[in-house]
C-alpha beads as a LAMMPS data file, in Angstrom:
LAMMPS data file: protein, C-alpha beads

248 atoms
247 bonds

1 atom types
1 bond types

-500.0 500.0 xlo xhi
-500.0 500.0 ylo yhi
-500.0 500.0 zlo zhi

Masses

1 110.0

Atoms # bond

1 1 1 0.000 0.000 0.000
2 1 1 1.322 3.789 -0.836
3 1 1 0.689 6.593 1.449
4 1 1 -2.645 7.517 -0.496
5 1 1 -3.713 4.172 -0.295
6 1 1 -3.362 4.081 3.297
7 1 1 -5.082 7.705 4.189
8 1 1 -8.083 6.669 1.780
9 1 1 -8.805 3.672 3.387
10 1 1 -8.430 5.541 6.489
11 1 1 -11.317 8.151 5.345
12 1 1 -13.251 5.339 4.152
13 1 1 -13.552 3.461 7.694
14 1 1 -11.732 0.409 5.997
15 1 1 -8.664 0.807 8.710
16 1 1 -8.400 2.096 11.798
17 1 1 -6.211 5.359 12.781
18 1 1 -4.212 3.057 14.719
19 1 1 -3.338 0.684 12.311
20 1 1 -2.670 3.528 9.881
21 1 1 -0.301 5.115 12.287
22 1 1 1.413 1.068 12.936
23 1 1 2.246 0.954 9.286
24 1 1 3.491 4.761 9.479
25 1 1 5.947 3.542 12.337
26 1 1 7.717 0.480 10.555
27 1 1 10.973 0.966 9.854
28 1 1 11.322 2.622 5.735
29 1 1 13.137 -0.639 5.268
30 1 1 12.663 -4.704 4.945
31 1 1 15.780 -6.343 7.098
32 1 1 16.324 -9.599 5.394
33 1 1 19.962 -10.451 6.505
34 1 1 21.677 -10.511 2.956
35 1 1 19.275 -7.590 1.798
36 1 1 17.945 -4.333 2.982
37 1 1 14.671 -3.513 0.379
38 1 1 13.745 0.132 0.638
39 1 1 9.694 -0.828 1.061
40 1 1 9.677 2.999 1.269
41 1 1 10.881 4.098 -1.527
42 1 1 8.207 4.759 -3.909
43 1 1 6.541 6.802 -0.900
44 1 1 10.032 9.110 -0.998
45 1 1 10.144 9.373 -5.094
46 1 1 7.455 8.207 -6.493
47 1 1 8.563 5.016 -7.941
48 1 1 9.328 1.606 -6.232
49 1 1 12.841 -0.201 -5.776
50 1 1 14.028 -2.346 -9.223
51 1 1 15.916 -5.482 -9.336
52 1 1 19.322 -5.607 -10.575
53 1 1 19.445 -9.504 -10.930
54 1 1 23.035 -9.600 -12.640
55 1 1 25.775 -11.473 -10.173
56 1 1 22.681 -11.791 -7.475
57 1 1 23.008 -15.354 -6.166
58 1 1 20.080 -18.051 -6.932
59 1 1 18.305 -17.856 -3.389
60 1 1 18.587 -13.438 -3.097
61 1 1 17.296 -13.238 -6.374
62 1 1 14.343 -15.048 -5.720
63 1 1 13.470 -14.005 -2.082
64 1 1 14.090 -10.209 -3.227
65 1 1 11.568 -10.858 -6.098
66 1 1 9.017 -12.372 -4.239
67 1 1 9.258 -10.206 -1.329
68 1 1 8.790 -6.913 -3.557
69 1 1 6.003 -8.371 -5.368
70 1 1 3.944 -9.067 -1.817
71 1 1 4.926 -5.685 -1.205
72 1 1 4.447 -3.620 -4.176
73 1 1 2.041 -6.012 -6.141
74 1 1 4.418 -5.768 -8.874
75 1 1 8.577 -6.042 -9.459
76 1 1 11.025 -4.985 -12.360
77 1 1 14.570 -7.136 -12.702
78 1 1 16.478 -5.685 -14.799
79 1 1 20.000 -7.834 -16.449
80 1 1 18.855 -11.320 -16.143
81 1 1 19.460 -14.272 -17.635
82 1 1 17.172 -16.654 -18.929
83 1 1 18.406 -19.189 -16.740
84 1 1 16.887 -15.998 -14.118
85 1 1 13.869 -16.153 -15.613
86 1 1 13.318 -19.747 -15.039
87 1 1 14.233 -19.936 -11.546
88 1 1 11.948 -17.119 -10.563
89 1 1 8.721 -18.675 -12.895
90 1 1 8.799 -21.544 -10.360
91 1 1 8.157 -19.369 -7.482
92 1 1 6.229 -16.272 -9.606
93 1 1 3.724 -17.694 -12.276
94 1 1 2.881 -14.824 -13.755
95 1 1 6.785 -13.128 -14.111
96 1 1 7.334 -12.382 -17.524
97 1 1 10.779 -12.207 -19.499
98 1 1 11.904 -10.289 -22.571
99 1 1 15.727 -11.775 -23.511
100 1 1 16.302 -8.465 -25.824
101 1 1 16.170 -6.126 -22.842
102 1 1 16.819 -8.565 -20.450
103 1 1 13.974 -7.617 -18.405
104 1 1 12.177 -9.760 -15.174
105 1 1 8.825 -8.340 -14.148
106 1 1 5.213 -8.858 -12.970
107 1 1 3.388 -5.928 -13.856
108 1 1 -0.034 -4.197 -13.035
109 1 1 -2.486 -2.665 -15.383
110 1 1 -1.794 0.988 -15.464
111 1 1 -2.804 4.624 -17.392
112 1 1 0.042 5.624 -19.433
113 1 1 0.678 9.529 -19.152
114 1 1 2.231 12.034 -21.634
115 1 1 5.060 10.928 -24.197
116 1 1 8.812 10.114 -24.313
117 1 1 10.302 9.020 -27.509
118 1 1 13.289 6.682 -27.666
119 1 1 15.324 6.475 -30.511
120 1 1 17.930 4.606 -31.181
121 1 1 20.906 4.823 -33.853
122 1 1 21.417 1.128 -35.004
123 1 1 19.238 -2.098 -34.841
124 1 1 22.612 -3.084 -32.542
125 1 1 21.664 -0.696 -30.592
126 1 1 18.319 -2.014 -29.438
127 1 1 18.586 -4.245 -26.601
128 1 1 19.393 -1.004 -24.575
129 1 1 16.853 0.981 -25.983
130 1 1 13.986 -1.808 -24.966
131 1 1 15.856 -1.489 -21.391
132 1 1 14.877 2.797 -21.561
133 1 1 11.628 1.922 -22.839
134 1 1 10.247 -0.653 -20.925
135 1 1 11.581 1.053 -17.559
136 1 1 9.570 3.875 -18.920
137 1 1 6.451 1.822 -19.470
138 1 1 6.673 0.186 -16.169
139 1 1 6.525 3.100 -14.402
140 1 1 3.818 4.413 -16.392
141 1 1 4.706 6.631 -19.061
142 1 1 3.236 6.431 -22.763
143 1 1 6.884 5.484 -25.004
144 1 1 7.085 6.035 -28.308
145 1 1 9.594 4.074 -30.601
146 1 1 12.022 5.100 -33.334
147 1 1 14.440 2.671 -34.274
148 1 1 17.717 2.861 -36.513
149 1 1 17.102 6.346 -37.071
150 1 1 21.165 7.283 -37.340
151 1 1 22.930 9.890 -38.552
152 1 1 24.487 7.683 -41.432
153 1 1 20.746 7.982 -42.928
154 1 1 19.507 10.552 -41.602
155 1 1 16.181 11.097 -43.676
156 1 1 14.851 8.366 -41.873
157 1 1 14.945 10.715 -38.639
158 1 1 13.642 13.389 -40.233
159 1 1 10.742 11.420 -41.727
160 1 1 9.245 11.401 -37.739
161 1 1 10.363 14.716 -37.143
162 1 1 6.992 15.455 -35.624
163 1 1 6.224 12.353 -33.503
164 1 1 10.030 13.381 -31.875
165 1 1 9.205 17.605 -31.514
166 1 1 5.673 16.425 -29.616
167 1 1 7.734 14.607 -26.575
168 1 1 8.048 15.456 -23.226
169 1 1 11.449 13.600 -23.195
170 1 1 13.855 11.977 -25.981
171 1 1 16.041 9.579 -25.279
172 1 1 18.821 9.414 -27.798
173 1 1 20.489 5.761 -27.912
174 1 1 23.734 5.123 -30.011
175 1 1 26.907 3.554 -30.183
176 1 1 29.734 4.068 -32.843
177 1 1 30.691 7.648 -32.224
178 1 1 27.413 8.420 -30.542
179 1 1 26.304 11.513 -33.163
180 1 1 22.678 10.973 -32.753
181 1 1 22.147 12.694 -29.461
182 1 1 23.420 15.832 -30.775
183 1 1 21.242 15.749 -33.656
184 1 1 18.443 15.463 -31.679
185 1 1 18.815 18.010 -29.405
186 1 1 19.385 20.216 -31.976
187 1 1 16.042 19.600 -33.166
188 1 1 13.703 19.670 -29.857
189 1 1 12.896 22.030 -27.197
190 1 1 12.540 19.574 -24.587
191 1 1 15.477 17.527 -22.407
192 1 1 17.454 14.551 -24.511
193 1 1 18.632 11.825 -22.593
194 1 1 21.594 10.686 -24.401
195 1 1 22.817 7.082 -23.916
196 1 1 25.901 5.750 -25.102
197 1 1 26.396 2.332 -26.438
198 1 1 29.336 -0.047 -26.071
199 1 1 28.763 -0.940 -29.973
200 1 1 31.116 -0.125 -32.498
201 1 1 34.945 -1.348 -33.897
202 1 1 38.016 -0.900 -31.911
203 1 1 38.468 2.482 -31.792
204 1 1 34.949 2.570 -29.938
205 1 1 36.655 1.431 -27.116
206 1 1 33.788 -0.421 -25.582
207 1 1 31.157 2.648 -25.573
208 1 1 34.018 5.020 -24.195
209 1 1 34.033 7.145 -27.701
210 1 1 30.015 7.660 -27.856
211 1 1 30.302 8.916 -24.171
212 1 1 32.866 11.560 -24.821
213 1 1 31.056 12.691 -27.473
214 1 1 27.723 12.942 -25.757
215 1 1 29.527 15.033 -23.078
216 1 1 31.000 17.235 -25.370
217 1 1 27.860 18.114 -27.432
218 1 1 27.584 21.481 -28.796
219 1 1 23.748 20.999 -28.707
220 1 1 22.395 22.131 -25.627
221 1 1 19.856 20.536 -23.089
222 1 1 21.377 16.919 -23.106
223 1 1 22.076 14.513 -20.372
224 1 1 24.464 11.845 -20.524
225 1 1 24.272 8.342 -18.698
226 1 1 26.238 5.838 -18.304
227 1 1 27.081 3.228 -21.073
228 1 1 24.494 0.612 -21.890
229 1 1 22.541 2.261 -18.766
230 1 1 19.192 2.490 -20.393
231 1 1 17.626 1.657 -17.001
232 1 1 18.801 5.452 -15.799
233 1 1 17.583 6.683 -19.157
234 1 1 14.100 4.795 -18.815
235 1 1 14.017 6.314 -15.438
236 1 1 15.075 10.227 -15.712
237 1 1 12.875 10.070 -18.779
238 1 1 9.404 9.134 -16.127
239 1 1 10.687 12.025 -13.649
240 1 1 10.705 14.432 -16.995
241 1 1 7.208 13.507 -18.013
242 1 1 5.658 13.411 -14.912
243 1 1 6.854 17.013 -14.376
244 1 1 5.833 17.731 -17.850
245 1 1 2.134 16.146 -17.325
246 1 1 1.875 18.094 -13.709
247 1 1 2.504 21.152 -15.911
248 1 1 -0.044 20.091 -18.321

Bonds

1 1 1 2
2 1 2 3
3 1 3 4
4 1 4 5
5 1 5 6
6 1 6 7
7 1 7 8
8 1 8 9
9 1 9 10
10 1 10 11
11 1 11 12
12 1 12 13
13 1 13 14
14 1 14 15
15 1 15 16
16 1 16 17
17 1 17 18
18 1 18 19
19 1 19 20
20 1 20 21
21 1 21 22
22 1 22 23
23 1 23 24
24 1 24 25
25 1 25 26
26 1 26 27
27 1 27 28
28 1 28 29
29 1 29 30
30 1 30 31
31 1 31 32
32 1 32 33
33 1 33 34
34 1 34 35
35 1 35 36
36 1 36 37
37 1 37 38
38 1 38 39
39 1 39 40
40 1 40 41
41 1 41 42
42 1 42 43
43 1 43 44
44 1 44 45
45 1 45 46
46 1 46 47
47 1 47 48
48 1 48 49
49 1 49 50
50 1 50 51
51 1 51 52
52 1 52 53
53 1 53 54
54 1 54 55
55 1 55 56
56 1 56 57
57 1 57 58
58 1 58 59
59 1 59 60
60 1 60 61
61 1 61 62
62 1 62 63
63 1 63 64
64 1 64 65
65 1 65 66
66 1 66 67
67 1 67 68
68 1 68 69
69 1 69 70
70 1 70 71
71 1 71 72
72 1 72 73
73 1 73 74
74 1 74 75
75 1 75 76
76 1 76 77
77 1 77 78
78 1 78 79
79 1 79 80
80 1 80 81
81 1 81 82
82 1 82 83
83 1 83 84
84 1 84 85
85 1 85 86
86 1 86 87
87 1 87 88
88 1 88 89
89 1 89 90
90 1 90 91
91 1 91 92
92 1 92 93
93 1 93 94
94 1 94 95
95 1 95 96
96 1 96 97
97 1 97 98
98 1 98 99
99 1 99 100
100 1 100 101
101 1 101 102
102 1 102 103
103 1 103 104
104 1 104 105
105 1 105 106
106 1 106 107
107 1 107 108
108 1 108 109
109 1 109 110
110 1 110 111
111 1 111 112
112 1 112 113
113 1 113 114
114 1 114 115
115 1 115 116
116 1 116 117
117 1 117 118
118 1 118 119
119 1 119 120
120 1 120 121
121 1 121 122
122 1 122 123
123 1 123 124
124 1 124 125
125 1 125 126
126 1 126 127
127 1 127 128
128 1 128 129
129 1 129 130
130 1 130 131
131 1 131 132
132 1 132 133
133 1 133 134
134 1 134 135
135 1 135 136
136 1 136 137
137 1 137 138
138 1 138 139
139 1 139 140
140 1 140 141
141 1 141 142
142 1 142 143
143 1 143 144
144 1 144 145
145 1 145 146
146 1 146 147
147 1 147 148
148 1 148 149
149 1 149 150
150 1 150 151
151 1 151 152
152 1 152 153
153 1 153 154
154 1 154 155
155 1 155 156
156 1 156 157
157 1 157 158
158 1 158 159
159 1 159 160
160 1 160 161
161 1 161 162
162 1 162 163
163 1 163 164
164 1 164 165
165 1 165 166
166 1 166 167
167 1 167 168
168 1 168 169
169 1 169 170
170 1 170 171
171 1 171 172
172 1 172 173
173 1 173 174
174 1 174 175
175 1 175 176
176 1 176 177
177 1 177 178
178 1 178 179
179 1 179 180
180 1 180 181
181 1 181 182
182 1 182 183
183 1 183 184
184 1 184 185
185 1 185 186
186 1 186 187
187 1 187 188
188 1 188 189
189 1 189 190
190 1 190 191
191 1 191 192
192 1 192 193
193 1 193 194
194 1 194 195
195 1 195 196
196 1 196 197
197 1 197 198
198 1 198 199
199 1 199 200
200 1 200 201
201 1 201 202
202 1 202 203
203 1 203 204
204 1 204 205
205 1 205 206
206 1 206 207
207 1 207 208
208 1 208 209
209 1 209 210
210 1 210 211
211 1 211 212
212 1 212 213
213 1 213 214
214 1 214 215
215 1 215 216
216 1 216 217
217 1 217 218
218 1 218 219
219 1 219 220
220 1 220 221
221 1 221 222
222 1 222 223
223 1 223 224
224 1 224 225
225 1 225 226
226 1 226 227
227 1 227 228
228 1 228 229
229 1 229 230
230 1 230 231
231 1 231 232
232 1 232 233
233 1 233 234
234 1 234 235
235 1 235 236
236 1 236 237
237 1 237 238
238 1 238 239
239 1 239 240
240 1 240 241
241 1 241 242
242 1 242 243
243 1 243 244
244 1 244 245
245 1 245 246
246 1 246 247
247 1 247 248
């Protein structure tokens, strides 16, 4: 239950004061020994504690999961494996798993609000533009796609130029020497999320040569996150759209 939750059923005669104020007092975290989940945190910013299921042993992985879900009625893993995925279905029937993002989750029905469009450079460069968009999604935001929309064809950006000017948010997703972001904030009046990928030939250096030159954009109003991280993108991308649909 959230803190609305709580005060409505409070108004509605469904709980007492008391136990209101007993929930109010627990501690803003679960204790489980190996693990400290932050039960709190969606009251603090609005969106619940995610997963990060890469390196997690067999047994945390699962008791994390499952205790989230009883908590939050739903749970986002993000890096797992499919050998992840199976583990968890025995204990979570209903966990779904998409092996291009490499996300875990059991999710509620929920409104989508205002817009964020994710592009990304290269079909290469998917898998980490299907992590910014589904972390989007799952915390409730409308996403709009636009894939291999680089700068070595550039026409084919162009082409949505309206879908990407109506956005509350772009996130700009490329590897190889990471031009894209610039383009695009050259072309919005909104915040552009750039995220570098580690795609690309030697030189690339893992990612390393897309980051430096998201950093060192000449276009103004872009972020840049960390490489591959299209969880942070996903999730700076919600906090921008909610703002921009409060201001609606």
């Amino acid at each position: 239950m959230d803190t609305r939750d709580i005060l409505n059923r409070v108004k509605t005669g469904e709980i007492s004061v008391e136990e209101a104020e007993a929930y109010f007092r627990k501690e803003p975290f679960e204790e489980m020994g190996f693990a400290k989940l932050d039960t709190h945190r969606e009251i603090r910013s609005g969106y619940s504690e995610v997963v990060y299921c890469s390196g997690k042993s067999d047994e945390h992985l699962v008791k994390i999961f499952e205790k989230l879900y009883e908590k939050n009625g739903e749970v986002m893993g993000t890096r797992a494996a499919k050998e992840q995925y199976e583990l968890v279905k025995e204990h979570c029937e209903n966990v779904t798993y998409d092996p291009l993002s490499k996300i875990l989750k059991i999710e509620k029905e929920k409104e989508k609000i205002g817009n964020i469009v994710v592009c990304s450079a290269g079909t290469a460069d998917i898998p980490v533009a299907e992590e910014a968009a589904q972390t989007a999604e799952f915390f409730g935001n409308e996403v709009t796609r636009l894939y291999d929309v680089g700068v070595s064809g550039i026409h084919r950006l162009l082409s949505h130029l309206e879908e990407v000017q109506k956005a509350n948010c772009v996130i700009a997703v490329a590897g190889m020497e990471g031009a894209l972001a610039s383009v695009v904030g050259g072309l919005v009046d909104v915040p552009v999320i750039a995220v570098p990928t580690s795609i690309g030939y030697g030189a690339s250096f893992h990612g390393v040569a897309a980051l430096l030159t998201m950093i060192n954009s000449c276009a103004n109003g872009i972020a840049t996150v960390n490489i591959d991280n299209g969880y942070g993108a996903g999730y700076l991308a919600s906090q921008i759209n909610r703002l921009g649909e409060r201001k609606r």
